[in-house]
C-alpha positions in Angstrom: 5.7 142.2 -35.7 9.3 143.6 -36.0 11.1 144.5 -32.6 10.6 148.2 -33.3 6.9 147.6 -32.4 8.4 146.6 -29.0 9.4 149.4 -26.2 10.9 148.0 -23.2 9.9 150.3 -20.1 12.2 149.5 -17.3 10.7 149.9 -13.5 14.1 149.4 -11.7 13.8 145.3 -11.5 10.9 144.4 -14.1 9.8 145.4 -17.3 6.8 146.1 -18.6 6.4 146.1 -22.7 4.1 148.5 -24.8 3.4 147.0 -28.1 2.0 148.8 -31.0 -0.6 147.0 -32.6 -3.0 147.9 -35.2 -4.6 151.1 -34.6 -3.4 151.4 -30.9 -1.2 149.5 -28.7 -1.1 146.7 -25.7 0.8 147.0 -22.4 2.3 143.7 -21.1 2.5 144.3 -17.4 2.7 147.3 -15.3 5.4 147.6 -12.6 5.3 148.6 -9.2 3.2 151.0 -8.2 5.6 153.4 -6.4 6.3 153.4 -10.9 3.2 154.8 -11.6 4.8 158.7 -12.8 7.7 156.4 -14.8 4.8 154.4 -16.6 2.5 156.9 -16.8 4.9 159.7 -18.8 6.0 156.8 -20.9 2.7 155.7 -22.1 1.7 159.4 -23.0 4.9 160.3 -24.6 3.9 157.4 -26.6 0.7 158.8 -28.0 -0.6 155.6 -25.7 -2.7 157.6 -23.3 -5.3 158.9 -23.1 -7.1 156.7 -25.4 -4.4 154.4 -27.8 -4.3 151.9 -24.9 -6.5 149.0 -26.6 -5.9 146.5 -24.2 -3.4 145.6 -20.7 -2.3 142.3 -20.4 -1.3 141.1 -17.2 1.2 137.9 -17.5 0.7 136.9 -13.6 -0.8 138.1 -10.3 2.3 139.4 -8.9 2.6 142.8 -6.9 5.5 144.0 -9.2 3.6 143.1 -12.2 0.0 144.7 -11.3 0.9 147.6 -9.6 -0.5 150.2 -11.9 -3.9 148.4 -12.8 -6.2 150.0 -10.7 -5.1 153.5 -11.5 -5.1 152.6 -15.1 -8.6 151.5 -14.7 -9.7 154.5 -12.5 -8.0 157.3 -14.5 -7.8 156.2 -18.4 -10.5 153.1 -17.9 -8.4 150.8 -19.4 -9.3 146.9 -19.6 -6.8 144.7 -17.5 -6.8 141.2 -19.1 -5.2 138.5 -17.4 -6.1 134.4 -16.2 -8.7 133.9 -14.1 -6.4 131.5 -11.5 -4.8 134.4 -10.4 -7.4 137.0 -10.1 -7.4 136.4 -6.2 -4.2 138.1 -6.0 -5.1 140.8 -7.2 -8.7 141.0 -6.0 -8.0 140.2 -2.7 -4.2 140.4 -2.1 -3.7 136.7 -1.7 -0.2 135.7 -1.3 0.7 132.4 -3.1 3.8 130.5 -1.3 6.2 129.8 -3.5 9.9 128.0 -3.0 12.5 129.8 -3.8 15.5 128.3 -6.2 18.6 131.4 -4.7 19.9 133.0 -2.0 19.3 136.1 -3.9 15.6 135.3 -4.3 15.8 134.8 -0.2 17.7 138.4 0.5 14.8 140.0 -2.0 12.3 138.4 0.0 13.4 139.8 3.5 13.8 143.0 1.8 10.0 143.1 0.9 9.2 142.2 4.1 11.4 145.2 5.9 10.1 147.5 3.0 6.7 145.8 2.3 4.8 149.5 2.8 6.7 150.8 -0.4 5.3 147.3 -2.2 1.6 147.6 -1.7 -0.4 147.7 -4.2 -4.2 148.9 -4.9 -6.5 146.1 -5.4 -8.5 145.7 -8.4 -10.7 143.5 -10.3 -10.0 142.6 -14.3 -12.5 143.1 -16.7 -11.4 140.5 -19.2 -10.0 136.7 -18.0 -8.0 135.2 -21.2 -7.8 131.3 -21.5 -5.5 128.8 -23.3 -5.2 129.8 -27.1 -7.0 132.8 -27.1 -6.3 134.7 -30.7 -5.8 138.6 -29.6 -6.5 139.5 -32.7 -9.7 141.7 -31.9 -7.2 144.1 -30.3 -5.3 144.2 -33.3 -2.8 142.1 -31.9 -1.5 139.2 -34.0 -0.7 136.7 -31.0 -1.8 134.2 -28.9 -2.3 133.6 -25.2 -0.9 130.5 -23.9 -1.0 129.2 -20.0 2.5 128.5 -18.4 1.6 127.4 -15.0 4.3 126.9 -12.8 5.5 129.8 -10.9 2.0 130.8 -10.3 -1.1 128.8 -11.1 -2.2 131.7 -13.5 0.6 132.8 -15.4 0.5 133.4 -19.2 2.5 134.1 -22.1 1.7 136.0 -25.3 3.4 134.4 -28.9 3.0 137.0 -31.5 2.9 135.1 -35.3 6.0 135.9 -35.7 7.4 134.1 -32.3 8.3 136.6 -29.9 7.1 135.5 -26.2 6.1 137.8 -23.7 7.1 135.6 -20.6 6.1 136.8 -18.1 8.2 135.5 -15.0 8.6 131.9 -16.5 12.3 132.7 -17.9 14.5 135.3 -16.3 17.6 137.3 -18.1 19.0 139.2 -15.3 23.2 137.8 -15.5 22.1 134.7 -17.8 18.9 133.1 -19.4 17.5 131.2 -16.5 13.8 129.6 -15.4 12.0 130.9 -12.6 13.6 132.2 -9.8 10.1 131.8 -7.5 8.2 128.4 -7.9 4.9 127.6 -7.3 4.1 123.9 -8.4 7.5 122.6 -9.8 5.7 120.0 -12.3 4.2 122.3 -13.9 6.5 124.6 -14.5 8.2 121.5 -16.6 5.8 120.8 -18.1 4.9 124.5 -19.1 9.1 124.7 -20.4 8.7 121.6 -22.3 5.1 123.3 -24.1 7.4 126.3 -25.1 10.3 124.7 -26.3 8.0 123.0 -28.9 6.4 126.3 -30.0 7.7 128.4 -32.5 9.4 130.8 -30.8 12.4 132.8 -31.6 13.0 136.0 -29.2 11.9 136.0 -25.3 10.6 139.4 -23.6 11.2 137.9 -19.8 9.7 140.7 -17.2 13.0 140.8 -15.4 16.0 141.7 -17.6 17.4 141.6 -21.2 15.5 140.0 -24.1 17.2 137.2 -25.1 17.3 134.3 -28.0 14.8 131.2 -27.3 17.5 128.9 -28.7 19.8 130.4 -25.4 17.9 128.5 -23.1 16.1 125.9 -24.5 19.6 124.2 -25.3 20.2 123.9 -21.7 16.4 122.8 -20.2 
């Protein structure tokens, strides 16, 4: 799958990535929902919507990553895929405590709680829960799920067979290549990096900031 397959739709602070596939395409997250008009024009512009959307993988439970679900399901009944250990975020709004690794993590974090109206999110439930080395291929997608526990206990990443790896929030790009910013269960999250580096993997789609080179980060881990 050549990185022309791949469109980046930036939401402000996090990405979400439609991939065409065979016959269709998969979305890779979906922003914040005060995003939805951004999302939605891109994904019709596309020729994604209303009925090209094969499949919408969600990497982890986050607000900023699952904030379009529901109104995907409700107005284009789309599938939401994602791991089933972090469905109670998004079914019932749990919050998972984290520690947090800067003091630009900390400022965001008072900032959501002084604007945390503008963050809500609708609650939904997935129709699909993926598990370790699931082949995506039904959906015409030549890739493979992989769990990456760490900064939450659900999060996932998707290897295409040519080794680029959706990463959800395990790797950040926004001044450098960087790990999780938010951390859920540190020895896991090092033992999730130490999985990746021995995977095939060439180009890293991180949901916040630039694409970057694998080799970039796994140098310095």
């Amino acid at each position: 799958m050549g990185k022309e397959n791949i469109t980046t739709i930036e939401m402000t602070f996090v990405n979400a990535f439609l991939v065409k596939v065979k016959e269709g395409f998969v979305l890779i997250d979906t922003g914040l929902g005060m995003h939805w008009e951004r999302l939605e024009t891109e994904l019709i512009s596309s020729g994604c919507l209303p009925d090209k959307l094969k499949l919408v993988i969600i990497t982890h439970g986050d607000f900023d990553h699952t904030g379009n679900c529901a109104k995907l399901q409700r107005k284009y009944k789309c599938r939401i895929a994602m791991h089933n250990n972090d469905s109670p975020m998004v079914e019932n709004g749990l919050f998972v405590k984290r520690k947090v690794r800067t003091l630009k993590a900390k400022i965001f974090i008072l900032i959501r709680m002084l604007f945390r109206r503008k963050f809500v999110f609708d609650k939904f439930k997935p129709d699909i829960y993926l598990i370790e080395g699931q082949n995506l291929n039904e959906y015409g997608f030549n890739a493979t799920v992989v769990h990456i526990p760490g900064h939450t206990k659900g999060s996932i990443g998707i290897i295409t067979d040519d080794g680029n790896l959706f990463a959800g929030d395990i790797f950040i790009n926004i001044r450098k290549p960087d790990i999780a910013t938010y951390i859920e269960n540190p020895g896991e999250l090092k033992n999730s990096i130490d999985r990746l580096k021995k995977m095939n993997i060439k180009t890293v789609y991180p949901g916040h900031g630039k694409p970057f080179e694998m080799e970039q980060i796994a140098r310095k881990l």
